[in-house]
N, C-alpha and C positions, 0 to 999 in steps of 0.2 A: 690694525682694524680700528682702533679708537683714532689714530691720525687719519685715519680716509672721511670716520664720520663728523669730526670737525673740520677737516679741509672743507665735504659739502655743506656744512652752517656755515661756511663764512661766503659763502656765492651771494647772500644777501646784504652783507654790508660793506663786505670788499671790493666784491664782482660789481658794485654801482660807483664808482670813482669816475673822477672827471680826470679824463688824461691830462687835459690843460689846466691850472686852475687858472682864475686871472682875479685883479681887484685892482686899487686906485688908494695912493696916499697920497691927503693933501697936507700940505702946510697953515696952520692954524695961527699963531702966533710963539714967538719966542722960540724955544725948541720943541714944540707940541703940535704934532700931526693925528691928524684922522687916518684910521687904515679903513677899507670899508672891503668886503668880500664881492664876490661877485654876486651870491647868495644872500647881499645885504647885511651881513653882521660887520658888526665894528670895534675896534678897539682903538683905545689914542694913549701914542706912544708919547711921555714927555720924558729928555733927559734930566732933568733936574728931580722927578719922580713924586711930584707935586699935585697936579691933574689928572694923571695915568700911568702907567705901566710904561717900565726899560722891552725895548727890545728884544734884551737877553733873559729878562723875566718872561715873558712869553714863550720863548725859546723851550724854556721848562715845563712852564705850565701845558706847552704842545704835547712834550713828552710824555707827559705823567698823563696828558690825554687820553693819545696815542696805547700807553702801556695798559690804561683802564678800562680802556673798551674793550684790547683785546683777551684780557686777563680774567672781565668781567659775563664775558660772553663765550669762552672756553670753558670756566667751570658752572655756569649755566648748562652747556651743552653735557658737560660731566653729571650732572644731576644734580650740582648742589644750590641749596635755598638762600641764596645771601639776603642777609636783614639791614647789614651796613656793609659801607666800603668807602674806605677813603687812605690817600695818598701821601704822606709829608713829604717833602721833595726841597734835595740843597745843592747847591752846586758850587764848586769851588775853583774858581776864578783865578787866571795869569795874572797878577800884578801888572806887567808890561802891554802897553800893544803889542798887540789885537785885543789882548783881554779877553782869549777864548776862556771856555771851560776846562779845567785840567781833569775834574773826574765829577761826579752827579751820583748822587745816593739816593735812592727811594725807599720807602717805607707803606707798604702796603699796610693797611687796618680794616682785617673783614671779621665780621661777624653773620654767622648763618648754623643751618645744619646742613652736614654733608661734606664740610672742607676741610678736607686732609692736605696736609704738609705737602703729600706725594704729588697730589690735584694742582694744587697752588705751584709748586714748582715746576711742572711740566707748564701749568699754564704762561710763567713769567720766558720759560724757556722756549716755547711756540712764538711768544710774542717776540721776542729778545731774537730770535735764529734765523724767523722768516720773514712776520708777520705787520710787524710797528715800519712803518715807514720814515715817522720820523726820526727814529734811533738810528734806520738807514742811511738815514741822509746827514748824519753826524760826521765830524771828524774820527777818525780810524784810533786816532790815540787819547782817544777820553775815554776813560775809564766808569763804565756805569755800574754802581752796582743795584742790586732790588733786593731790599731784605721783607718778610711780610711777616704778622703779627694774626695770629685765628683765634680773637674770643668765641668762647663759648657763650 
């Protein structure tokens, strides 16, 4: 019963995706490019990490996106009041090429009334099972985990 009446909240923010997405990186100088959305938002990638954000920093920051929208809009639809929210997020890195991710720990930090441990964890588990696309679209052997944190 409670999974049916959050599958239909999410017809609003899920059910509007662009199948395609598209956008344009250009080349700026040195190792420092512009990303730009199709949506007009931008971000500039430099490797040197000087003028902007890694690649792989973004990578995460998607994630912890991803996981707060949908974490944050599940225990809204549960009834709880959130006054704050917010994520710390680390990820620990192959020394070698590729230099993927070996595993990514998140740290939820909410503050409201109404949020139960049980809430919280169903909701990291909705988003984690079905829902975060970009945790889908990961590599299969990185290890995520979400720990969260409920002031009162």
């Amino acid at each position: 019963m409670e999974e049916d009446i959050l599958e239909k909240s999410l017809e609003g923010y899920k059910g509007t995706i662009l199948q395609t997405n598209k956008g344009s990186l250009v080349w700026d100088k040195d190792l420092i490019f512009n990303a730009r959305t199709q949506m007009g938002y931008e971000v500039e990638f430099d490797a040197r990490m000087q003028w902007g954000c890694s690649p792989t920093e973004t990578l995460l920051m998607s994630l912890a996106g991803c996981l707060a929208i949908d974490v944050f809009s599940f225990l809204q639809k549960m009834r709880a009041e959130i006054n704050s929210f917010k994520i710390d997020f680390a990820g620990d890195r192959n020394i070698n090429p590729p230099q993927y991710y070996k595993s990514i720990e998140m740290t939820i930090h909410i503050t409201g009334k109404g949020i139960a441990p049980k809430k919280v964890e169903r909701a990291i588990s909705l988003s984690q099972e079905k829902y975060c696309s970009v945790y889908h679209s990961l590599r299969k052997d990185i290890e995520v985990k979400v720990n969260y944190k409920i002031n009162e």
